[in-house]
N, C-alpha and C positions, 0 to 999 in steps of 0.2 A: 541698707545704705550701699549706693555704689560706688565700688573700689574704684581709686583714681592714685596709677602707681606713680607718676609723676609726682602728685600731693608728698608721696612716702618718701622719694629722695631728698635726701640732705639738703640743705637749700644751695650750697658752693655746686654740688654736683648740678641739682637742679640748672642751677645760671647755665654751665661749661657745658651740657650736652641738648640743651632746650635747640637751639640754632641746630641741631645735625639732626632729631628727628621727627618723623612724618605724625603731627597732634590725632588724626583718623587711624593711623596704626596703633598710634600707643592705646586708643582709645577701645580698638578691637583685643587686643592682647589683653588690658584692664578687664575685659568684660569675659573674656577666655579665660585668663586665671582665677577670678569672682568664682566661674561656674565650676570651674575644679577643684577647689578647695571646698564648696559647700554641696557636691554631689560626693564625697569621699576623701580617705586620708592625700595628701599631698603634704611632700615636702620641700624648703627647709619648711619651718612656722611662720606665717606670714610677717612676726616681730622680728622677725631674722633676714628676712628677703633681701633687704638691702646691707647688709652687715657687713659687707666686703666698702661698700660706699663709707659707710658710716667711721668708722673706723680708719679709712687712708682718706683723705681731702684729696682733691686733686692739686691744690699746690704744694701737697707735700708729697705726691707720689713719685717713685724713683724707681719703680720694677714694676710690672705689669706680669704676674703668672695667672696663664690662661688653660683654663679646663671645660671640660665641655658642658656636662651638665648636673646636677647633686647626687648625690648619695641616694641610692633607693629605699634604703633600710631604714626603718622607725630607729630615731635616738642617732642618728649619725648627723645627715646634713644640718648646718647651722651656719650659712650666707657665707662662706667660706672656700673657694675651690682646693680640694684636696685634703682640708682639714677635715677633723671628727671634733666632738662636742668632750670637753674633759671625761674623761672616767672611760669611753669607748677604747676597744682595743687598735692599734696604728695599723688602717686598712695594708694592702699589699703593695699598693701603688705608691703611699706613701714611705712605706718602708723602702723602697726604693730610693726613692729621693732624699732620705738618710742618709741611704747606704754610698749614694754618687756622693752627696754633702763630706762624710768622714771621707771617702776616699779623696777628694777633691781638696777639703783643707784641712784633715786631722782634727774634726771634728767631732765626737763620740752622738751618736745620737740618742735621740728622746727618748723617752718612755710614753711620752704624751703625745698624741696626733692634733692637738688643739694647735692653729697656728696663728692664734687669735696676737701672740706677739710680734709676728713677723708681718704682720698688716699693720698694727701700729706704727711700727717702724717706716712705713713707707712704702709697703709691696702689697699692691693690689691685688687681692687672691679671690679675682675672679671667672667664672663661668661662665660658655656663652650662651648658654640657656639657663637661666636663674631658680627655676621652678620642675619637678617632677612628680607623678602621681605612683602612687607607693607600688614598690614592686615590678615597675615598670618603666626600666629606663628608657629615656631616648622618646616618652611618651608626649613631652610639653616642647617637643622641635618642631620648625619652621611653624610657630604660630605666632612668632612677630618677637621673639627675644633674641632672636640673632641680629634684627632691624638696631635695637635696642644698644646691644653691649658693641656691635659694631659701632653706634653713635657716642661711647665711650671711649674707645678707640681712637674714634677722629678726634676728639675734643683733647684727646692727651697729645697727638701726633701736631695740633697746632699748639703747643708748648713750646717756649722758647728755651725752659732747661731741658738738658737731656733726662730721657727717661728710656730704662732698659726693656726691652718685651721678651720674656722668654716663652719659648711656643714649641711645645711638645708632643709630636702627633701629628699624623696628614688631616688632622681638622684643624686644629690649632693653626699649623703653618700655612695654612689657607690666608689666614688672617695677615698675612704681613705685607700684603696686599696695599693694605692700609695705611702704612706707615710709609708714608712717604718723603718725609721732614728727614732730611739728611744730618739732623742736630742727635738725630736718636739710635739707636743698635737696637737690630732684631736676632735672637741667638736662637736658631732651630736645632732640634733634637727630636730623634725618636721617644716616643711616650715609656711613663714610668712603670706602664704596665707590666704584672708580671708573666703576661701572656707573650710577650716576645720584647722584654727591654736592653737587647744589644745596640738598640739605635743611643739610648739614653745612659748605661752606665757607660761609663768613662769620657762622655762627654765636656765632663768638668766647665758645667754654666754658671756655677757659684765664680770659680775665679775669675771667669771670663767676664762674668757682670761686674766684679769687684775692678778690674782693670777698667769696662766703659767707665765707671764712674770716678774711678780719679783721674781718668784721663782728661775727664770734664770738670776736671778740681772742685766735683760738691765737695761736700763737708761728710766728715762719720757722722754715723747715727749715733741721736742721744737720747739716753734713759733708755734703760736694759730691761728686758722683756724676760722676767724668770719665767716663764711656761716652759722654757726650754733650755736642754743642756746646752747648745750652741751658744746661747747666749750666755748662760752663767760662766761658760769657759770665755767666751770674747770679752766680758765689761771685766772680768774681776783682775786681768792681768798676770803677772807669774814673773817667777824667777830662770835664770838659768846657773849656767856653768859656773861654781862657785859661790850662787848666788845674785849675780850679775842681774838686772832688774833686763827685763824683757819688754819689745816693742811687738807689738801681737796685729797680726792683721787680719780678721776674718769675717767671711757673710753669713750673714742671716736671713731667710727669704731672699738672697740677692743683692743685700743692702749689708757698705762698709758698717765694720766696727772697727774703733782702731784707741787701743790705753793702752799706756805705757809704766809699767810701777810694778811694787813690791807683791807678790803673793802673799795673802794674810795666811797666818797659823790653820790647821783646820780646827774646828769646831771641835769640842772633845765630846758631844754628841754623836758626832759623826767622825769619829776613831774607831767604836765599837760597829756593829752588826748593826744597828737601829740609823737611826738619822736619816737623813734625806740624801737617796743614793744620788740624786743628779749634782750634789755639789761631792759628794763620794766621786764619782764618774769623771767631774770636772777635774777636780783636785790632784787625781792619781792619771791624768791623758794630761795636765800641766807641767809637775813634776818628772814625770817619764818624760815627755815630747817638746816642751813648753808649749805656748797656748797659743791657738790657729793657727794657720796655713803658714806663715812666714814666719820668724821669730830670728831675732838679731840681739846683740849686744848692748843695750843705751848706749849712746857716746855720755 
C-alpha cells in the first residue's frame, strides 16, 4: 500500500496547510519515507508521525515550539519535538528547558520528559523534520519535510489569533522568516543544548510567551495535564501568608495557567516516603514559594 501522508493528518490540519503545499512534493517525500521505514528501523513509529498534529488542532494552537528533527534512539522519539515517550530518562536538552522553566517561574521540574500535556494544552511541539532513520541524525533532511512544516507555519502565521513561535537555535530562528503577521510574537534563543546553552538559559521565553498572550487577552488554559509537575503546581492553586488564598500565574509549554484558591491538605500518602513525589515536589515549592512565577494576595 502506498503511503499517502496528507491521508494521515488530521482532517482540521489537513484543510489549514492543503493551500501552502506543493501535491508532487508531498508526494515525493510520501514515497521517500515509505522507502525508509520498510528498508530499516526509522523513527518516531509511523502511528506517531503526526502526534504533534493530532493532539494541538490548529485552532487551538497558541505556542509553536520548534525542533529540528527526532530522537535517534529506539524508545525515545514519539511525534513530539523534544519530548521522550513515558518511562524514558529526560534527554539533556530537555533538562534544560526545565531547568530555564524553574528558573524562569519557580517551577520545579519533572521527572517525566513526556510532554504529551503541554501539546494538549495548546503548544505545538513540532519538528522541522518529522521522520529520522535510527542512529542517524539529520539523516531524513532536505527530502521535502522542511517544504512540509514550513507549510505549517504559513497556515498558523495567516491566523487571525495570536500565536507564540518560540525558536531555539540558528536553525529554528531561520524560520521566523515566516512569520510575517504582525498579530503574532516570534521569541529567539539560543538552543537548549547542552553543548553550549548560554544563548537559552536565562532567556526566560516561558514568561515572555505568558505576557504575548495576555497581552492578546486569550483566555488560561483549561484542564490540567498531570504528566507534569508544572502543571500539578499551576491547576491546584496554594495558600500564602497566614493562609491568604493565592492567585498563581504560570506556563506550561508556553501556555497561561492561571487559579485562584485554597491549597488542599496533602494526601496522607504522600506525607510519608512512598506516594507520588510530583504532588510531594508540588506541595512543598507551594508552601515554601507559593505557586508559579507570580503570586499575590486575593483581594
Amino acid at each position: 500500500m502506498t503511503l499517502d501522508l496528507m491521508a494521515l493528518l488530521p482532517a482540521a490540519w489537513h484543510s489549514a496547510v492543503a493551500g501552502y503545499v506543493d501535491s508532487d512534493r508531498v508526494a515525493e517525500l510520501s514515497a521517500f519515507v515509505e522507502a525508509e521505514y520498510q528498508a530499516g528501523p526509522c523513527f518516531p513509529p509511523l502511528e506517531d508521525l503526526f502526534s504533534a498534529y493530532r493532539l494541538c488542532a490548529p485552532d487551538d494552537c497558541r505556542v509553536l515550539i520548534l525542533g529540528q528533527d527526532p530522537y535517534h534512539k529506539a524508545g525515545q522519539a514519539h511525534g513530539l519535538s523534544f519530548s521522550v515517550r513515558p518511562g524514558v530518562s529526560v534527554p539533556p536538552s530537555l533538562r534544560n528547558v526545565y531547568k530555564e522553566l524553574a528558573a524562569d517561574l519557580d517551577v520545579p521540574p519533572s521527572r517525566s520528559g513526556d510532554l504529551t500535556g503541554w501539546a494538549a494544552q495548546g503548544v505545538l511541539m513540532l519538528n522541522a523534520v518529522l521522520t529520522v532513520r535510527a542512529g542517524t541524525p539529520g539523516s531524513h533532511a532536505n527530502r521535502g519535510w522542511e517544504d512540509f512544516t514550513d507549510a505549517t507555519i504559513r497556515a498558523l502565521n495567516d491566523r487571525e489569533e495570536r500565536v507564540v513561535f518560540l525558536l531555539w537555535g540558528g536553525y529554528a530562528r531561520k524560520k521566523s522568516a515566516l512569520v510575517t503577521n504582525s498579530t503574532h510574537v516570534v521569541l529567539e534563543a539560543g538552543h537548549p543544548s547542552p553543548m553550549n546553552p548560554r544563548g537559552f538559559l536565562g532567556s526566560r521565553p516561558f514568561s515572555a510567551t505568558n505576557k504575548a498572550l495576555a497581552d492578546a487577552g486569550l483566555p488560561p488554559s483549561t484542564g490540567p495535564a498531570y504528566d507534569s509537575a508544572a502543571s500539578l503546581v499551576a491547576h491546584r492553586g496554594g495558600t500564602g501568608h497566614r493562609g491568604r488564598p493565592l492567585r498563581c500565574r504560570a506556563v506550561v509549554g508556553g501556555h497561561v495557567l492561571e487559579r485562584a484558591g485554597q491549597w488542599p491538605p496533602l494526601p496522607r500518602g504522600d506525607r510519608r516516603r512512598g506516594g507520588d513525589p510530583r504532588v510531594r515536589g508540588a506541595h512543598r515549592a507551594a508552601t515554601r514559594r507559593g505557586v508559579g512565577a507570580e503570586h499575590r494576595g486575593a483581594p
